[in-house]
C-alpha positions in Angstrom: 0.0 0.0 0.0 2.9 2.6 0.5 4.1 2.0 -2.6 0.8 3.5 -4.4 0.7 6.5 -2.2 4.4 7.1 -2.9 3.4 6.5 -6.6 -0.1 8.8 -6.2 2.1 11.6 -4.6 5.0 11.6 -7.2 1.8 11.9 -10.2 0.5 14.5 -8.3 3.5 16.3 -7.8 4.4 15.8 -11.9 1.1 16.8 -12.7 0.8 20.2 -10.0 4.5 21.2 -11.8 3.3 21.2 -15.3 -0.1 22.7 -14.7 2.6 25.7 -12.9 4.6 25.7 -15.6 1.7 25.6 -18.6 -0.1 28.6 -16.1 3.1 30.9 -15.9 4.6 30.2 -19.5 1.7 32.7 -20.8 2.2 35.9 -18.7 5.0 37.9 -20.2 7.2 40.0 -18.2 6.6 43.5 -16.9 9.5 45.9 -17.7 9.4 49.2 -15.6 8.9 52.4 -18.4 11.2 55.4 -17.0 8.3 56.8 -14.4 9.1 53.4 -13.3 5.6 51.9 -13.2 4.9 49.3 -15.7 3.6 49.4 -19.0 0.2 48.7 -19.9 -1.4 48.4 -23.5 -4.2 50.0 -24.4 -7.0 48.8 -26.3 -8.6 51.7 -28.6 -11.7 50.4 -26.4 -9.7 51.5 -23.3 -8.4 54.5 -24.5 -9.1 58.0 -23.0 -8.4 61.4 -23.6 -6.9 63.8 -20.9 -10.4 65.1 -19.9 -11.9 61.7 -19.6 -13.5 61.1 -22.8 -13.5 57.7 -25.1 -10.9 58.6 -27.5 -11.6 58.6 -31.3 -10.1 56.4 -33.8 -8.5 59.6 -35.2 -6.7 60.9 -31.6 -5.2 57.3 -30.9 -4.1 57.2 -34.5 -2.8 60.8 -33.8 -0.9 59.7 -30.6 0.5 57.2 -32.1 2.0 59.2 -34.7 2.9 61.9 -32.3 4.8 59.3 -30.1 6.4 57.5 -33.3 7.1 60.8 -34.6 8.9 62.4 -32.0 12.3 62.3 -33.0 11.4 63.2 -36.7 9.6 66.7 -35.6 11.0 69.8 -37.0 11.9 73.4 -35.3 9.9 76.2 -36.8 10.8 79.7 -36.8 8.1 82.1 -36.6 8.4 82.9 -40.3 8.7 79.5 -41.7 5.7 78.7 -39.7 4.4 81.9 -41.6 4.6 80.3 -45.0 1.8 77.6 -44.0 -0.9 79.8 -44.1 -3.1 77.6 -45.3 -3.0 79.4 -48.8 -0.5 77.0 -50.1 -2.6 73.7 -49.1 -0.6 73.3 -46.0 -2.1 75.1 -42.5 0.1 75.0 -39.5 -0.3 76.5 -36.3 1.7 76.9 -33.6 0.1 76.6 -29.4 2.4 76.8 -26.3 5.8 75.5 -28.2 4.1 73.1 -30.3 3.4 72.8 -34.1 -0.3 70.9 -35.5 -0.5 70.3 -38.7 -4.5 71.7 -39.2 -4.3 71.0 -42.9 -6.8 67.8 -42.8 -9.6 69.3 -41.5 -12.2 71.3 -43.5 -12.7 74.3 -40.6 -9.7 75.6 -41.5 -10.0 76.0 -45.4 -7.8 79.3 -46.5 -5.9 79.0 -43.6 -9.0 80.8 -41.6 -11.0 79.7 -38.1 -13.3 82.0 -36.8 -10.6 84.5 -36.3 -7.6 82.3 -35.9 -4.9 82.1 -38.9 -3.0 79.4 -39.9 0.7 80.1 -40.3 0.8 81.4 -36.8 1.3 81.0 -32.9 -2.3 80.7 -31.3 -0.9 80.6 -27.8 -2.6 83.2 -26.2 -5.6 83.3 -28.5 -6.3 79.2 -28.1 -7.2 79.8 -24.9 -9.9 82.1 -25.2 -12.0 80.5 -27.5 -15.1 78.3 -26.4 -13.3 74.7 -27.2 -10.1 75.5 -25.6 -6.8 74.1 -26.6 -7.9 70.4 -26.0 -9.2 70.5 -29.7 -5.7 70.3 -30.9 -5.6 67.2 -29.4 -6.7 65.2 -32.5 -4.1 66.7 -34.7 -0.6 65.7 -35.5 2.4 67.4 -33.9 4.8 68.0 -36.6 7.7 70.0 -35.0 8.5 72.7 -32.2 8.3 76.4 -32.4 11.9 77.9 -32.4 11.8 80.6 -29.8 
């Protein structure tokens, strides 16, 4: 009779060490990001925007450029920003250091928004108007504003 048990218990013991193994060999290791939490993806169902709202297909799309894009972003001076007015086909503008590439959206057709102009820094006008700065949000960062 000991010799089953000791048998029984060696089975078990097999079998408890591969269902272990099988259950840990899934979960991939966390590596710390440089804030030192870990990272977590983000499903376009799970992302958010900075004030809390579901995040369009276009503003993930958008982050993800921006992010990718970082090292590629050009410095703007004030007059090279000048010269994408939006008569050319290309309207930039410029808020707190950053450059958004406005061209893709049909509000801002001849370089014109209800009193803003493409082509230059918005940075103290953004802020008075009734959407704010957040609605740069869903457009591409394309470079810095040279000071």
């Amino acid at each position: 009779m000991g010799e089953i048990v000791r048998k029984a218990l060696i089975i078990l013991i097999v079998l408890l060490g591969v269902f272990l193994a099988i259950g840990c060999a899934g979960n991939k290791p966390v590596t710390p990001n440089e804030t030192g939490t870990p990272e977590k993806a983000v499903t376009p169902a799970q992302a958010v925007t900075p004030a809390g709202e579901k995040a369009t297909e276009r503003q993930i799309a958008t982050e993800m450029h921006n992010v990718t894009e970082k090292s590629k972003t050009k410095e703007y001076t004030l007059k090279e920003l000048a010269e994408y007015n939006g008569e050319n086909g290309k309207a930039y503008v410029a808020y707190q250091g950053q450059v958004y590439d406005v061209s893709d959206n049909d509000i801002w057709i001849n370089g014109s928004h209800k009193g803003c102009k493409a082509g230059t820094d918005l940075t103290g006008k953004m802020d008075k108007t009734p959407h704010g700065a957040k609605i740069l949000k869903g457009y591409p960062v394309i470079g810095t504003l040279k000071k």
